[in-house]
N, C-alpha and C positions, 0 to 999 in steps of 0.2 A: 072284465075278467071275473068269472068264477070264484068261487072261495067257499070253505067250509065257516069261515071264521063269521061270528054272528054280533056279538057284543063287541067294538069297536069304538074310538073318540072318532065320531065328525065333528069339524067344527062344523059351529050355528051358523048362518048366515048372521043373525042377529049379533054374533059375536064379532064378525069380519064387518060389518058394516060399525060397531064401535071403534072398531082398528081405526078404521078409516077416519072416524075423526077423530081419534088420538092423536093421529099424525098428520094433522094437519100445521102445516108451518114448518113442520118440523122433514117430512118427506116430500118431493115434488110430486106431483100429477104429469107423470112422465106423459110425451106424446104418442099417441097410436099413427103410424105412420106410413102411407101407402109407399113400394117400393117398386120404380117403374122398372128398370133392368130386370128384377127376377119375377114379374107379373109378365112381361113382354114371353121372358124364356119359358116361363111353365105356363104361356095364357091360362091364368088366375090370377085373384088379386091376393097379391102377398100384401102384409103388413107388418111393421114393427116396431114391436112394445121396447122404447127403447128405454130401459133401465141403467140403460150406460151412462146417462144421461143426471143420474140423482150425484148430489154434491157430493157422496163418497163413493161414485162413479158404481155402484152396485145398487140391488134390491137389499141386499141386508138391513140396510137402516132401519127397514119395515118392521123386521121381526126382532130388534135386538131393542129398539125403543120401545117397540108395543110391550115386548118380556120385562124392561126397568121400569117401565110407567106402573107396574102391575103393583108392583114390590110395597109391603107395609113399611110402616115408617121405623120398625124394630130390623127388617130386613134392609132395609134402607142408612141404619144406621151399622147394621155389621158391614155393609160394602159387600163389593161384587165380586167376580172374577170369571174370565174366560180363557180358552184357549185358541187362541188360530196361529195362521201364517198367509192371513192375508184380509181378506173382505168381511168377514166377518169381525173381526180385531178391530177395523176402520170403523165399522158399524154401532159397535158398543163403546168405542173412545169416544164419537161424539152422542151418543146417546147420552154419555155420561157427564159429557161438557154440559149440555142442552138443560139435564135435569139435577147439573149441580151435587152428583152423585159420585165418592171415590170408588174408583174401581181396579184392578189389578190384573193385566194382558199379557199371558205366558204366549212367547212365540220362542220356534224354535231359533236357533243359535245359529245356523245359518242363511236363516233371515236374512234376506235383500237389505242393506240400508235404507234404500228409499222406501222400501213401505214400514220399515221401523220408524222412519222417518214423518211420514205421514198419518201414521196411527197416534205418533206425537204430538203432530200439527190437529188433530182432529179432537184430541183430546186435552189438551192442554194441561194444565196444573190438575186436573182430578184424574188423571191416570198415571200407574207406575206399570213399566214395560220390565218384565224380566226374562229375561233371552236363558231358555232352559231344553239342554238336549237336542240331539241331534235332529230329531223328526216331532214331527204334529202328535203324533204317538209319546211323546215323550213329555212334549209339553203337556198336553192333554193328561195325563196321568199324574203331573206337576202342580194341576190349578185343580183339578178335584183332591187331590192331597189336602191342600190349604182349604178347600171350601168347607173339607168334613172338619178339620183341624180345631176352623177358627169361626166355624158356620157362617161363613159366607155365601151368599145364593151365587152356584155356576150358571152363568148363562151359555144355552147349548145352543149349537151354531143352527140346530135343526130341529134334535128331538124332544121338542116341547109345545104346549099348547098354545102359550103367547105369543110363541115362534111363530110356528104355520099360521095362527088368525092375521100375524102382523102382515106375514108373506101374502096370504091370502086376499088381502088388498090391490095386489096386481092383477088378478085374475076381475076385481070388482070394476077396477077403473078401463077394463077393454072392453066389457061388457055394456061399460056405460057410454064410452068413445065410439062405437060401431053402433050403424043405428038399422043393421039389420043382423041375420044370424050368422054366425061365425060356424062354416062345414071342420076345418082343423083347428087346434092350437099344437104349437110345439111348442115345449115347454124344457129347459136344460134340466139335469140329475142328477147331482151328488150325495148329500145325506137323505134329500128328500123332502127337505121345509116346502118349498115354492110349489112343486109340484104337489103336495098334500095341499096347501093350501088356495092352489089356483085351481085345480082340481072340483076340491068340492063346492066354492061358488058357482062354478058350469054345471055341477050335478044337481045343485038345486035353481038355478036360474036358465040353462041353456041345456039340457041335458042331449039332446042329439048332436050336438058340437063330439066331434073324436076327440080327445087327452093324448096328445103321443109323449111319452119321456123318452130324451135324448141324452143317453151317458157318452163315455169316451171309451172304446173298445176296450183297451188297457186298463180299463177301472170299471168292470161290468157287474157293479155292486148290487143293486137295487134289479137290475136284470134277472142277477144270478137268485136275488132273494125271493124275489117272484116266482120263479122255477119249483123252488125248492118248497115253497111254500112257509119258508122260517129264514129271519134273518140269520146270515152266512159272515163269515168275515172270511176275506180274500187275501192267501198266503204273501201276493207281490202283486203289486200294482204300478201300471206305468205312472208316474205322478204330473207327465205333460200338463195336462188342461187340470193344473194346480186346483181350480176354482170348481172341480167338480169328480174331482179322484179322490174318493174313498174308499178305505179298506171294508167298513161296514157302516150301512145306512141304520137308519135309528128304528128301534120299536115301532113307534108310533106311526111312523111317515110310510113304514113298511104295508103297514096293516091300512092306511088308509090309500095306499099309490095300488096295494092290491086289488081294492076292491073300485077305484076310481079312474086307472088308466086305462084306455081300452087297445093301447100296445104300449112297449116300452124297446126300444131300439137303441144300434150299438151303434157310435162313428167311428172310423180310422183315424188315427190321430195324425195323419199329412193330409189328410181332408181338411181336416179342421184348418191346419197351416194354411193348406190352398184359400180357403176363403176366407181368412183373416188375411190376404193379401190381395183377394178382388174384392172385398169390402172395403180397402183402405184405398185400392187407384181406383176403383169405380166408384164409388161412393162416399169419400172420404170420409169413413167409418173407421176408428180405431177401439178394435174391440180388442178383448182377453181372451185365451184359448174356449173359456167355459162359455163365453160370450158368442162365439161362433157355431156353438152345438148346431143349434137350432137350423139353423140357416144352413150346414152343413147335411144334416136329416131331410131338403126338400127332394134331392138326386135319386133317393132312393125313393121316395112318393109321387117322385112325376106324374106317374098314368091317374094316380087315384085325385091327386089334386089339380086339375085339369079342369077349368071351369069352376073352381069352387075359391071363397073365402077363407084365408089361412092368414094365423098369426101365429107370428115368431117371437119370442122371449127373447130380444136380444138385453141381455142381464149383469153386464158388465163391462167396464172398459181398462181395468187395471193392470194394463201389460207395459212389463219394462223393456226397454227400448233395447236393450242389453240383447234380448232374444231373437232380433229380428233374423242374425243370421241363421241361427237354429230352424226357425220357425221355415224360412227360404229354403235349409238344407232338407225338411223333412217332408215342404210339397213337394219339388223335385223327384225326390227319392219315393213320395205314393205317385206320381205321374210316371213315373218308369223313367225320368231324365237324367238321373243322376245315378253314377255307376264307378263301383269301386274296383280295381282289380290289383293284383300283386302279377307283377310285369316281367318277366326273365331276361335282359336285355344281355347280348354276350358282349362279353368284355372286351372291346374294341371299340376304336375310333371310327365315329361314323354311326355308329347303332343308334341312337337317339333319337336323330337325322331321317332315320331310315324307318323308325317309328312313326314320326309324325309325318312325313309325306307318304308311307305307303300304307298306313295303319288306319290312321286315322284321315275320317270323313272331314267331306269339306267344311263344313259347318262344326263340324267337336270340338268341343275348346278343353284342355286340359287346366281346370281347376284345384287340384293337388296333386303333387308327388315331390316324395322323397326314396332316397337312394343313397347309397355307400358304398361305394366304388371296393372291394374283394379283390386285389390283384392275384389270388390265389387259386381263384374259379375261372373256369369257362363260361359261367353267366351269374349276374350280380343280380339280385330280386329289387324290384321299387313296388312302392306302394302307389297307384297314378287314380286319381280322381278323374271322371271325366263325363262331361256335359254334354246330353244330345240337343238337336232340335225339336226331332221326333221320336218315340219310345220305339218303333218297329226298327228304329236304325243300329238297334244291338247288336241282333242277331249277326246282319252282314259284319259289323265291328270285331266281332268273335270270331268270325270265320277268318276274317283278313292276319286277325291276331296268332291264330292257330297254321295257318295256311306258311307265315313268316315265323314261328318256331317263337314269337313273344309269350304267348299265354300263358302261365301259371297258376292262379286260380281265381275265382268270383268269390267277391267277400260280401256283396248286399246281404245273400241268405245262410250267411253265417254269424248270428248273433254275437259268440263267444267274443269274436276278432272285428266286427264292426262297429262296435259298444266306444272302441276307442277311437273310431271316424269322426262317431256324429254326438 
């Protein structure tokens, strides 16, 4: 990608290759891993860098221990503090187990238990968790409060330079695991660490290798910054794929993703769903929404990666179990299977009846509805969920619907009234 921008921080190789033994003991040497199902389906070899795989099931640990190991022993004695709501939070609790460091972890107040829980367990007696504010936003404006306060060094989940060289170390160890050239990497996108820092180890060691960044449509930060040529902060963001939905990517990662990606691409976030559900029955892969980017971003490269060498970042595995029905309602709902409607059933006995056997297709299963009987009306409204087999099976649905006087209206592409479905 083009740029005007001329003075810039790259990291050194020579910096990222310090990382790397910094973290040694302390981070895994994740496996680079050939994946036969989607090499079969795209003939290429896929591969993947599985980061899911490190003991705080993310890459963070890279960047947040490389950023404490930095720290003077004056900084070191005022303690730390960050903000997250999630992988990042993990990453600096045991950073700070590790190096016997106190440190202080705003996450927001409605924070999961279990990953309060685990931030806990990771950090043990040198972390205090203080649960502040509704959103990451809140928190985030909570632990810089106290950093300037009481001069404590913030560690930033992305836009910093110890950050990216720590990150930077995943991009070193695929390069050293592949013992030929690598045509793609995908690489996932939130603030921008991994990708800045994965980034420019290829631009100095592999440089013909593509850089794709893969965000979550709903959070098209670093896209959008690209664009515009100046980091943007984005009014509303879907916050789905948690691990990689930000309102604004950082300075730094901006300025180095600009001049270092050679695209940056958006997912649908029931994409994502989709294959965080044929990763876990085909491959028994249990990834995180952020953790699917990648592997999500190959559908739309099919023709280009065709015969070629590609890896995938897959970068996390921290998804609560809690989600799975969500995550099922919102591939169905991108596969076109899943279908909302508000039903007009007239008030009589027999109507129901008279839906399900002449309405509906042999195969539709009705998976929601609710109703309230109006003795007052000539027809009572329900709300009825309902499951295809195949998406072209709508249309005829609708016409049967319409034809028997049911219809009332399609709620999928009405956001206002669907918000409360799914």
């Amino acid at each position: 990608m083009e740029s005007t921008i001329k003075k810039i921080y790259i990291p050194e190789l020579s910096a990222i290759r310090e990382a790397a033994t910094t973290l040694k003991g302390v981070a895994a040497v994740t496996p680079l891993q050939e994946n036969f199902n989607l090499s079969e389906k795209f003939q290429a070899n896929i591969l993947f860098k599985r980061e899911d795989l490190q003991q705080v099931r993310s890459y963070k640990i890279r960047g947040a221990y490389n950023k404490i190991n930095s720290l003077t022993k004056e900084q070191i004695a005022r303690g730390i503090v960050c903000a997250s709501a999630g992988n990042h939070a993990q990453g600096v609790a045991l950073a700070c187990q590790k190096k016997k460091i106190h440190g202080t972890i705003f996450m927001p107040a409605p924070t999961p238990k279990q990953k309060v829980e685990q931030v806990r367990m990771f950090g043990k007696e040198f972390i205090d968790i203080e649960l502040i504010g509704d959103t990451f936003d809140d928190s985030y404006s909570a632990a810089k409060k106290i950093a300037n306060e009481k001069e404590k060094t913030f560690v930033h989940p992305f836009d910093d330079e110890k950050v990216i060289e720590g990150q930077g170390t995943v991009g070193l160890e695929i390069i050293e695991q592949f013992d030929s050239q690598l045509d793609y990497v995908f690489v996932p996108v939130g603030g921008g660490g991994l990708a800045s820092g994965l980034s420019s180890v290829f631009k100095y060691l592999s440089p013909n290798t593509k850089i794709i960044g893969v965000e979550p449509e709903g959070a098209p930060s670093m896209k959008s910054a690209i664009e515009n040529n100046k980091v943007v902060k984005l009014h509303s963001i879907d916050k789905f794929v948690d691990g990689a939905a930000v309102q604004k990517v950082g300075d730094i990662t901006h300025k180095i993703c600009i001049e270092n990606l050679d695209a940056m691409i958006t997912v649908p976030e029931g994409k994502v769903c989709q294959t965080i559900l044929e990763m876990y029955n085909k491959e028994a892969i249990v990834v995180e929404p952020a953790g699917a980017l990648t592997v999500s971003a190959l559908d739309f490269y099919e023709e280009e990666i065709k015969g070629k060498n590609v890896a995938c970042v897959i970068s996390g595995s921290n998804n609560d179990i809690t989600r799975t029905a969500e995550i099922k309602e919102r591939a169905l709902l991108y596969n076109g299977l899943k279908h909302y409607f508000i039903i007009r059933f007239p008030q009589r006995a027999g109507a129901l009846k008279e839906f399900v056997m002449h309405v509906l297709g042999e195969h539709d299963d009705i998976t929601f509805f609710e109703y309230s009987k109006k003795t007052t009306r000539e027809n009572g409204p329900a709300v009825v969920g309902i499951e295809l087999v195949k998406s072209e099976d709508l249309e005829p649905l609708i016409e049967r619907m319409k034809t028997l006087n049911f219809y009332g209206e399609y709620l999928n592409n009405k956001p206002n009234l669907f918000e409360f479905l799914v």
